[in-house]
N, CA, C and O atoms as a GROMACS GRO file, in nm:
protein
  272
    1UNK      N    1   0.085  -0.118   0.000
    1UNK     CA    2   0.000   0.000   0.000
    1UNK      C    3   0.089   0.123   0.000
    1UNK      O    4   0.192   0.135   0.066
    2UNK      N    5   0.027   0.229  -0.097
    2UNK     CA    6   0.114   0.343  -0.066
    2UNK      C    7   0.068   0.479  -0.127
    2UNK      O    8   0.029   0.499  -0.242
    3UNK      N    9   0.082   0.569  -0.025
    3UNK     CA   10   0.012   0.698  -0.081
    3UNK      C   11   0.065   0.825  -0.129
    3UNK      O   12   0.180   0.863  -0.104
    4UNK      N   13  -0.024   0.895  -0.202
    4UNK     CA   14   0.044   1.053  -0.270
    4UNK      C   15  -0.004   1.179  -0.182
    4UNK      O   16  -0.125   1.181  -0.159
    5UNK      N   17   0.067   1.275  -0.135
    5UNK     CA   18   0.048   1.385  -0.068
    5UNK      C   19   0.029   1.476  -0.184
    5UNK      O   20   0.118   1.501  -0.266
    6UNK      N   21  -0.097   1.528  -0.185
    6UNK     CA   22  -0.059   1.685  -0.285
    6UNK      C   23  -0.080   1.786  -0.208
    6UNK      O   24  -0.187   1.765  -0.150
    7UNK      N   25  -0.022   1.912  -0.167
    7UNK     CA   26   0.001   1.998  -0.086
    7UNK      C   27  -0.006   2.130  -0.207
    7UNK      O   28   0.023   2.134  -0.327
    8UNK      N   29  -0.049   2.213  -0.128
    8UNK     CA   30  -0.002   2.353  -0.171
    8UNK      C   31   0.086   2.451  -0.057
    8UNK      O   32   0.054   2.490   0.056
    9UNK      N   33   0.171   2.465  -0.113
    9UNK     CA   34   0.302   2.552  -0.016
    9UNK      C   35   0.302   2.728  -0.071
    9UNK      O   36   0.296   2.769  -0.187
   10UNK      N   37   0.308   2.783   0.017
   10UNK     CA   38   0.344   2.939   0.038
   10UNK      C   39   0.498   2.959  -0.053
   10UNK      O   40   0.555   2.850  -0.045
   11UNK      N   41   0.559   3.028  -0.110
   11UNK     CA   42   0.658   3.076  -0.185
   11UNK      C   43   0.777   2.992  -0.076
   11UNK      O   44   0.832   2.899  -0.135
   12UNK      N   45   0.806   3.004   0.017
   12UNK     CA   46   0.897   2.951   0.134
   12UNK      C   47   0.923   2.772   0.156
   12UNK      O   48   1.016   2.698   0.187
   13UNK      N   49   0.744   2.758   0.109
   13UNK     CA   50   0.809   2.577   0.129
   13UNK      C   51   0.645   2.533   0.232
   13UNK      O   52   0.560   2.444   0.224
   14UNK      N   53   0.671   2.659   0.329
   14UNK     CA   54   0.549   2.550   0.449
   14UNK      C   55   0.403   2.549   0.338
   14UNK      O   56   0.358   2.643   0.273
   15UNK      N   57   0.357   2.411   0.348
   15UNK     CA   58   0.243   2.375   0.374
   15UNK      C   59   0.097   2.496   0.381
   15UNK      O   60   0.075   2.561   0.484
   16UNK      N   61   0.035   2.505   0.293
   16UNK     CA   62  -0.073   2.589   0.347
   16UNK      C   63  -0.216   2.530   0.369
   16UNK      O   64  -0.305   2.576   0.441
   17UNK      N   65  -0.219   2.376   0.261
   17UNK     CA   66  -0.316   2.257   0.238
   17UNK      C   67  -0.265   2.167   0.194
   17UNK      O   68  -0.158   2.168   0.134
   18UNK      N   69  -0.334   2.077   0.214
   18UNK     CA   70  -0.273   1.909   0.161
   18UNK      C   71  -0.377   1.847   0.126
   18UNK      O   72  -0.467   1.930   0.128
   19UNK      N   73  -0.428   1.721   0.088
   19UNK     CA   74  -0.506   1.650   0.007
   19UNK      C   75  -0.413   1.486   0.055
   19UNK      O   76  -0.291   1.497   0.063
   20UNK      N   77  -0.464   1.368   0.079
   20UNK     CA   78  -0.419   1.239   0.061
   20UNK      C   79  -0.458   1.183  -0.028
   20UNK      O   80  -0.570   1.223  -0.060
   21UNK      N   81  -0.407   1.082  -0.107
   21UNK     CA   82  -0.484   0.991  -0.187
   21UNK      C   83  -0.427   0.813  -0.190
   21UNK      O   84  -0.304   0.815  -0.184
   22UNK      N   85  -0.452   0.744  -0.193
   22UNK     CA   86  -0.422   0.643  -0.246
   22UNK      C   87  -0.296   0.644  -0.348
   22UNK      O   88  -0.294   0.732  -0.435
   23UNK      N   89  -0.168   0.529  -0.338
   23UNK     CA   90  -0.070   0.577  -0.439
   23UNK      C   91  -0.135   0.540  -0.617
   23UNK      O   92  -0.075   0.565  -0.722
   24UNK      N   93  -0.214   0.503  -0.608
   24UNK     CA   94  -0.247   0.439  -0.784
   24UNK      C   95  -0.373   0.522  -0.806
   24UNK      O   96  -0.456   0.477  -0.885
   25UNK      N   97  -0.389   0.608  -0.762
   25UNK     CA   98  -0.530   0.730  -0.803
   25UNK      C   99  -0.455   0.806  -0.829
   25UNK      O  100  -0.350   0.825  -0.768
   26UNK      N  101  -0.498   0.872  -0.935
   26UNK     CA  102  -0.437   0.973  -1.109
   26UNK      C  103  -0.435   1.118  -0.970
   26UNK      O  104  -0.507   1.136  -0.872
   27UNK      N  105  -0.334   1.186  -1.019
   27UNK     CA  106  -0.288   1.314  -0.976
   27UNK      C  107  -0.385   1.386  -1.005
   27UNK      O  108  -0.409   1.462  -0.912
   28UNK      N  109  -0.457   1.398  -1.094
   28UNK     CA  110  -0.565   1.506  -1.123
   28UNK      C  111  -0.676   1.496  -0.982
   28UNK      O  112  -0.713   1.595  -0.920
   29UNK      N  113  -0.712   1.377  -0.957
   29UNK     CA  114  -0.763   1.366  -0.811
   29UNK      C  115  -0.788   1.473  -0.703
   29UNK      O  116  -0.884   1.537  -0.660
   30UNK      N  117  -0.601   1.459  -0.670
   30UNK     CA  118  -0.598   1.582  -0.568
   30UNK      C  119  -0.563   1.710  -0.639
   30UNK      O  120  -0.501   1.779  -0.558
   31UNK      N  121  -0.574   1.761  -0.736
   31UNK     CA  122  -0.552   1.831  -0.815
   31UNK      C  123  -0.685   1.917  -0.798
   31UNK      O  124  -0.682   2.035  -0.764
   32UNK      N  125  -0.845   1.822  -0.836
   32UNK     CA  126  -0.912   1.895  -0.812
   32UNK      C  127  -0.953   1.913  -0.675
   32UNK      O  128  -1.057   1.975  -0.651
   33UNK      N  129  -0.864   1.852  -0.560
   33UNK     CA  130  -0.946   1.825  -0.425
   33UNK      C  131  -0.884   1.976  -0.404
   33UNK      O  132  -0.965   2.047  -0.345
   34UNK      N  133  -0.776   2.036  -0.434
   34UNK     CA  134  -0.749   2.165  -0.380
   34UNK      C  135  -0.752   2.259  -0.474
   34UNK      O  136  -0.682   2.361  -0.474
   35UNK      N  137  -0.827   2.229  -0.551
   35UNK     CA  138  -0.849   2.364  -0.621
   35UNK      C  139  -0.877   2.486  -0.602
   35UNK      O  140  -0.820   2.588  -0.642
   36UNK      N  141  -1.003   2.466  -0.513
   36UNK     CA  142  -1.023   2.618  -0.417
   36UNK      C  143  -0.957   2.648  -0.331
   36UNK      O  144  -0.981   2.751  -0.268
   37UNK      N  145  -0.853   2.566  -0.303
   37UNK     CA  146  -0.783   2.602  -0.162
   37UNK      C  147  -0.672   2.703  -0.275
   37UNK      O  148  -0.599   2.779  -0.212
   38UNK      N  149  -0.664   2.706  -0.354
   38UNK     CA  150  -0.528   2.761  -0.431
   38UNK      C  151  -0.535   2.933  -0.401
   38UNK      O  152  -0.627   3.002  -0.446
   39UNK      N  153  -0.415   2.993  -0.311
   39UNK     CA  154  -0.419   3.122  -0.338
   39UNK      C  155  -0.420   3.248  -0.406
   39UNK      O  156  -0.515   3.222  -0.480
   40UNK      N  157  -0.403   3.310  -0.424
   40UNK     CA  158  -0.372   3.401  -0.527
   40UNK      C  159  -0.227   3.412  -0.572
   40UNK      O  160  -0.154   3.396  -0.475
   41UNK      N  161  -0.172   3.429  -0.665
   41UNK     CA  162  -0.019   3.383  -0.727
   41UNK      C  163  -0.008   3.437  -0.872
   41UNK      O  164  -0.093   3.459  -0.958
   42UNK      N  165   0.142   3.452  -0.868
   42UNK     CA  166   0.176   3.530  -1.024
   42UNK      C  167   0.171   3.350  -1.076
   42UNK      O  168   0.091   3.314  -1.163
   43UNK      N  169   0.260   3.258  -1.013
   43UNK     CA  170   0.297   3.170  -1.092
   43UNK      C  171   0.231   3.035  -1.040
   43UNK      O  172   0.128   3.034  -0.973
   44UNK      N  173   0.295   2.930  -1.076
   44UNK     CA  174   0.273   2.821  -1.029
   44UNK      C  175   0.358   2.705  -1.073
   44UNK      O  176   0.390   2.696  -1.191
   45UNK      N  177   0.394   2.618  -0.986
   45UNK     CA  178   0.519   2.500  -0.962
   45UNK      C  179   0.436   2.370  -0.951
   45UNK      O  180   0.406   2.333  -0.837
   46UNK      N  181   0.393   2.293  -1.063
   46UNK     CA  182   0.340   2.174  -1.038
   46UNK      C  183   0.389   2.089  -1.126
   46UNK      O  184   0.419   2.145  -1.231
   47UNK      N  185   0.418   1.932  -1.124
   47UNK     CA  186   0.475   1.792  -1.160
   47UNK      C  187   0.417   1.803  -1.267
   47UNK      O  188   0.323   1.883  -1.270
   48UNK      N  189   0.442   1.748  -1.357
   48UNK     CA  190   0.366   1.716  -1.519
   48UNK      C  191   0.207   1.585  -1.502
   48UNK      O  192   0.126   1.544  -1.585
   49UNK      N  193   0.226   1.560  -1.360
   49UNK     CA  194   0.074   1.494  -1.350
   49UNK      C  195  -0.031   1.600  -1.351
   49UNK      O  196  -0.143   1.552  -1.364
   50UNK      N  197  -0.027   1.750  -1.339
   50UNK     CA  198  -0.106   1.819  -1.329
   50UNK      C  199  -0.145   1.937  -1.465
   50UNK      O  200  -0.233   2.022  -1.483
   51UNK      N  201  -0.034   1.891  -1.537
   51UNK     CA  202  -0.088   1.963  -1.672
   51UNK      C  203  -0.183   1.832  -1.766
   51UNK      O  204  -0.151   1.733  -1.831
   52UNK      N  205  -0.318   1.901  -1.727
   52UNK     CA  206  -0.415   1.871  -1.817
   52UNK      C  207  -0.500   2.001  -1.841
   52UNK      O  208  -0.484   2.094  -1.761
   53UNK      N  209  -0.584   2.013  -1.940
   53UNK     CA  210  -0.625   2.106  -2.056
   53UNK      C  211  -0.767   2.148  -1.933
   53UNK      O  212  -0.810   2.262  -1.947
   54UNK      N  213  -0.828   2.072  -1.835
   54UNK     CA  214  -0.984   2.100  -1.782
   54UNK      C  215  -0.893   2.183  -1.647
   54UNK      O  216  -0.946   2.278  -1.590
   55UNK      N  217  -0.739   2.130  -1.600
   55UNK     CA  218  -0.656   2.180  -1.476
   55UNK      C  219  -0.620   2.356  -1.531
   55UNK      O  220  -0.661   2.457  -1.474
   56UNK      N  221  -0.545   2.353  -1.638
   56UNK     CA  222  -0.571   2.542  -1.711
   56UNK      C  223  -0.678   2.595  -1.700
   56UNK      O  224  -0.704   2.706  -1.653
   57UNK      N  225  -0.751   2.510  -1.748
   57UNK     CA  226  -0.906   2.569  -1.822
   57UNK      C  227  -0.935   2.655  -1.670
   57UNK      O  228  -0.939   2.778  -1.659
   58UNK      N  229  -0.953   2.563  -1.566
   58UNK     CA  230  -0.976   2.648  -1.405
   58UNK      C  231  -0.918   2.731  -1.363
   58UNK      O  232  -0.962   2.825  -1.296
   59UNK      N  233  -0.776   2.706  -1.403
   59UNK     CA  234  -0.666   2.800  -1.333
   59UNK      C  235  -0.691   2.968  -1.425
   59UNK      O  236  -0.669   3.078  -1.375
   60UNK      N  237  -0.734   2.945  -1.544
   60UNK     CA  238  -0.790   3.094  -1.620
   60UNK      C  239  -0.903   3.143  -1.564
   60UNK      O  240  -0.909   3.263  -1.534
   61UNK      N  241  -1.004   3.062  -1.544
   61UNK     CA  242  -1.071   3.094  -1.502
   61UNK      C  243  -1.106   3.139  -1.376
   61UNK      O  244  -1.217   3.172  -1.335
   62UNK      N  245  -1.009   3.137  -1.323
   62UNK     CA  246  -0.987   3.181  -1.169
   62UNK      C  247  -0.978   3.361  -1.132
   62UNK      O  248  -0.992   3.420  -1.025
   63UNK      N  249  -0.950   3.407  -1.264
   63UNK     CA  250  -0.948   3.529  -1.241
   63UNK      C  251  -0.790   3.549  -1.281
   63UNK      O  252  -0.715   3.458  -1.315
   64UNK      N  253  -0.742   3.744  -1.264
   64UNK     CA  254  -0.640   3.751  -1.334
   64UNK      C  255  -0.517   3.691  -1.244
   64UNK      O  256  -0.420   3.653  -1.309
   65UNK      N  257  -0.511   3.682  -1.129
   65UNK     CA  258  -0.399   3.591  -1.088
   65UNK      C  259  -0.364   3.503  -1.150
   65UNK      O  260  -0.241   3.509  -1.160
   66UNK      N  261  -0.413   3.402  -1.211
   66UNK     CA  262  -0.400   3.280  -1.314
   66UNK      C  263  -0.378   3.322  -1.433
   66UNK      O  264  -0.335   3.225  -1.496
   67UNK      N  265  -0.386   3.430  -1.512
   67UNK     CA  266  -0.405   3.434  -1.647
   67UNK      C  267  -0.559   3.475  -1.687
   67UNK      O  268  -0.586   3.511  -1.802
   68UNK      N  269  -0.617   3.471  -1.626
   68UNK     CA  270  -0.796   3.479  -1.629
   68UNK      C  271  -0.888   3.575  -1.726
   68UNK      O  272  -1.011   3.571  -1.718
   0.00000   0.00000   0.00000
């Protein structure tokens, strides 16, 4: 058995939310489990499990912090 942490961290590193999942459940998962938790930000630092086309599509739509 083994599991994936997806976290969102402050510019520094700490932790601001996290998400658990199961290790064999698709990254997009917790991807959308913290979506609303996501702050406001010029940029963003995520693994290539999280570029999918519906994961942008939100992040524009989020307003102009994202590109919006």
């Amino acid at each position: 058995m083994n599991t994936k942490l997806h976290a969102i961290t402050d510019q520094n590193g700490p932790p601001l939310s996290f998400f658990m999942t199961a290790g064999q459940v698709r990254d997009y998962t917790g991807a959308a489990a913290l979506l609303d938790s996501l702050p406001a930000a010029q940029w963003m630092l995520a693994e290539r499990g999280y570029d999918a086309d519906w994961f942008r599509d939100a992040l524009k739509g989020a307003g102009p912090t994202f590109g919006g």
